[in-house]
C-alpha positions as CSV (number, residue, x, y, z in Angstrom):
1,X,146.4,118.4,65.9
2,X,144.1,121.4,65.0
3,X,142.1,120.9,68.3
4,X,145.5,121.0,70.9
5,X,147.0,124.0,68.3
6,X,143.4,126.3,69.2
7,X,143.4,125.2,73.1
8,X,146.8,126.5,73.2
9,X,145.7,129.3,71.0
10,X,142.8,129.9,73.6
11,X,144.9,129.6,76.7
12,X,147.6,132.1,75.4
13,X,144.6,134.5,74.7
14,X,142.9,134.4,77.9
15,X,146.3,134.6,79.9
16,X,146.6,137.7,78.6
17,X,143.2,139.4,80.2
18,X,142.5,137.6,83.9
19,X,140.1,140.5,84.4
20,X,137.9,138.7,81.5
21,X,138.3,135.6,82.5
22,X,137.6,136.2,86.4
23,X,134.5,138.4,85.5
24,X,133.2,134.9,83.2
25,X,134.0,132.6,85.9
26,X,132.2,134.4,88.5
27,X,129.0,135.5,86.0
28,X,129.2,131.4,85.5
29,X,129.4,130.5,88.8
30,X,126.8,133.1,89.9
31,X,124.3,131.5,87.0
32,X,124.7,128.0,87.6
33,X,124.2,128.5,91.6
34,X,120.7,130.8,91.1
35,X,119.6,128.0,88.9
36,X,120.9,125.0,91.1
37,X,119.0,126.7,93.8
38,X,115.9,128.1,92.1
39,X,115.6,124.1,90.5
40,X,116.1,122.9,94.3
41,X,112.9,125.4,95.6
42,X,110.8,124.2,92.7
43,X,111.6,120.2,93.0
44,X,110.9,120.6,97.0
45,X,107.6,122.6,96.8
46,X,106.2,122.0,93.3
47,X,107.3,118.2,92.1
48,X,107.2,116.5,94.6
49,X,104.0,114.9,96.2
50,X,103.4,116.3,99.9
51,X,104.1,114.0,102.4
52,X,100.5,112.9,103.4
53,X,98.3,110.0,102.8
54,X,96.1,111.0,99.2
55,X,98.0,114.5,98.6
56,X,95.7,115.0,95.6
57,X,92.3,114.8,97.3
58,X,93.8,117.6,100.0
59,X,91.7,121.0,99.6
60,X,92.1,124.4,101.5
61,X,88.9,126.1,101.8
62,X,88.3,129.9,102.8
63,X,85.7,132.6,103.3
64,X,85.8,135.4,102.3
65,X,85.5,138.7,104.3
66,X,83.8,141.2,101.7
67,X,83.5,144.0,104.0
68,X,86.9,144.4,104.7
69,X,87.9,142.8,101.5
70,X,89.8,140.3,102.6
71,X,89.7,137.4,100.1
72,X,91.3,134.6,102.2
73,X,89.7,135.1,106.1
74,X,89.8,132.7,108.8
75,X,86.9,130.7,108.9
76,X,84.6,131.1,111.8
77,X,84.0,128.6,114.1
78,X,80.0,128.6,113.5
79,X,80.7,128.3,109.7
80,X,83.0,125.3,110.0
81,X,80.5,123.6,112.0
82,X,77.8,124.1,109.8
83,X,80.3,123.1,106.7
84,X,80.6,120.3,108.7
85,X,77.4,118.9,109.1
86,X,75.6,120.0,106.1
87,X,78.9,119.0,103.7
88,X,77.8,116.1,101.4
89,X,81.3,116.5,99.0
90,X,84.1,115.9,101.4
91,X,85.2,112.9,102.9
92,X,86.6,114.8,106.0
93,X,86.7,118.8,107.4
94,X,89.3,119.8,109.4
95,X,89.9,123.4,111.1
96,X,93.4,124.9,111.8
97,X,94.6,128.1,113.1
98,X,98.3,128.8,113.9
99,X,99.1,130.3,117.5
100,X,101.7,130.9,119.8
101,X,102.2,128.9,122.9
102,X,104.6,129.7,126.3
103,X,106.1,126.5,127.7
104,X,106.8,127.4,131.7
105,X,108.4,124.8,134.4
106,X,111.2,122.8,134.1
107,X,113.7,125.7,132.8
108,X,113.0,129.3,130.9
109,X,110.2,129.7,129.8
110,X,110.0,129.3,125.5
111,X,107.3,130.5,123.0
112,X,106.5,128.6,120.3
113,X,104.5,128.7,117.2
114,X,102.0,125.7,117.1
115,X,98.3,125.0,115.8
116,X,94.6,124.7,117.6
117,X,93.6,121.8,115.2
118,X,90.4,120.4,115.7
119,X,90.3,116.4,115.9
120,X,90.1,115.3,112.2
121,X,93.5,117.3,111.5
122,X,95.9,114.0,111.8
123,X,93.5,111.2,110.6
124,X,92.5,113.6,107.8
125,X,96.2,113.9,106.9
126,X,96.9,110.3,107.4
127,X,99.5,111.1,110.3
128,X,99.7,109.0,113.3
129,X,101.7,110.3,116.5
130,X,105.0,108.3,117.1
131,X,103.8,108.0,120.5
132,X,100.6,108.2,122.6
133,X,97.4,109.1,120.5
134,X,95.3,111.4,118.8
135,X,93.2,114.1,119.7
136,X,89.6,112.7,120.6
137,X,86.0,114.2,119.7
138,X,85.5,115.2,123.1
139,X,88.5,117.1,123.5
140,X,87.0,119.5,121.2
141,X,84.5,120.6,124.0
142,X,85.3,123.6,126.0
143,X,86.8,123.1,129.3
144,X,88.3,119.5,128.0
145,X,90.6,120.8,124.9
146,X,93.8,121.0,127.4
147,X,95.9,118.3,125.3
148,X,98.9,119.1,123.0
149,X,100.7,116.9,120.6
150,X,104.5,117.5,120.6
151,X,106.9,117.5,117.2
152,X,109.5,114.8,118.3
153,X,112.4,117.7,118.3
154,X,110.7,119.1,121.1
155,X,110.0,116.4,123.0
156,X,113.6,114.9,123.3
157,X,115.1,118.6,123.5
158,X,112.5,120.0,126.3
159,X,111.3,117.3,127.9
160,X,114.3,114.7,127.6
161,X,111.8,112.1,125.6
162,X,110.2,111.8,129.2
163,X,107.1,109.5,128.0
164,X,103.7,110.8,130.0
165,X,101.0,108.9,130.1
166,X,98.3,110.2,128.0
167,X,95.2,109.6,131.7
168,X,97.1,112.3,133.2
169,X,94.3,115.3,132.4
């Protein structure tokens, strides 16, 4: 009996000033939103395990550029090369470098942001292409490195999931 007498109690009292209780509702609603969405970022990026084969024997390595102090530099080719070949403490090396690419013929032309990977990127990662193949040793040799892995999205939107064959060079 006590409980119903102070919820009517309460309701009386907080009919009485909606300013209050709109300015609670939306400081709650406010709160419980920043942390649903702050938790959400931090589950995503921090909890979960990335979506590769061994995600806790992946490294990033970088030099550093102490002339123009900059501590994380892209790697120069030559130094990758010799990481390469003289590395006794990783199973695989892999170079990356983010660029931009123009797609012409068959419509406007579109830019996209892709990556020059060299050829251990995907088996390093453990990813297979849905389709075709991987890049190849050789295709890391000037004059032969013309051959482009699609994202699936692109593929079915651009090309209309036309399958190529992969001899076509």
């Amino acid at each position: 009996m006590s409980l119903l007498h102070d919820l009517r109690y309460s309701a009386r009292t907080l009919l009485k000033s909606p300013g209050f209780v709109i300015t609670v509702t939306l400081i709650l609603a406010l709160g419980i939103g920043a942390n649903t969405t702050i938790f959400s970022v931090v589950n995503a990026v921090l909890m979960r395990p990335l979506p590769y084969e061994a995600p806790d024997r992946i490294v990033m390595i970088w030099e550093t550029n102490q002339s123009q102090a900059v501590p994380r530099s892209i790697v120069s080719p030559a130094n990758f090369l010799d990481w390469k070949q003289q590395s006794d403490v990783f199973d695989h090396l892999a170079a990356f470098r983010f660029w931009y690419y123009t797609v012409t013929g068959g419509g406007d032309p579109e830019r996209y942001q892709g990556a020059r990977v060299s050829a251990d990127f995907f088996p390093l990662l453990g990813i297979k292409p849905e389709f075709g193949r991987n890049f190849g040793l050789e295709e890391e040799e000037v004059g032969r490195d013309h051959v482009v892995l699609l994202s699936y999205a692109l593929w079915q939107r651009r090309f209309g999931s036309t399958r190529v064959s992969s001899d076509t060079r």
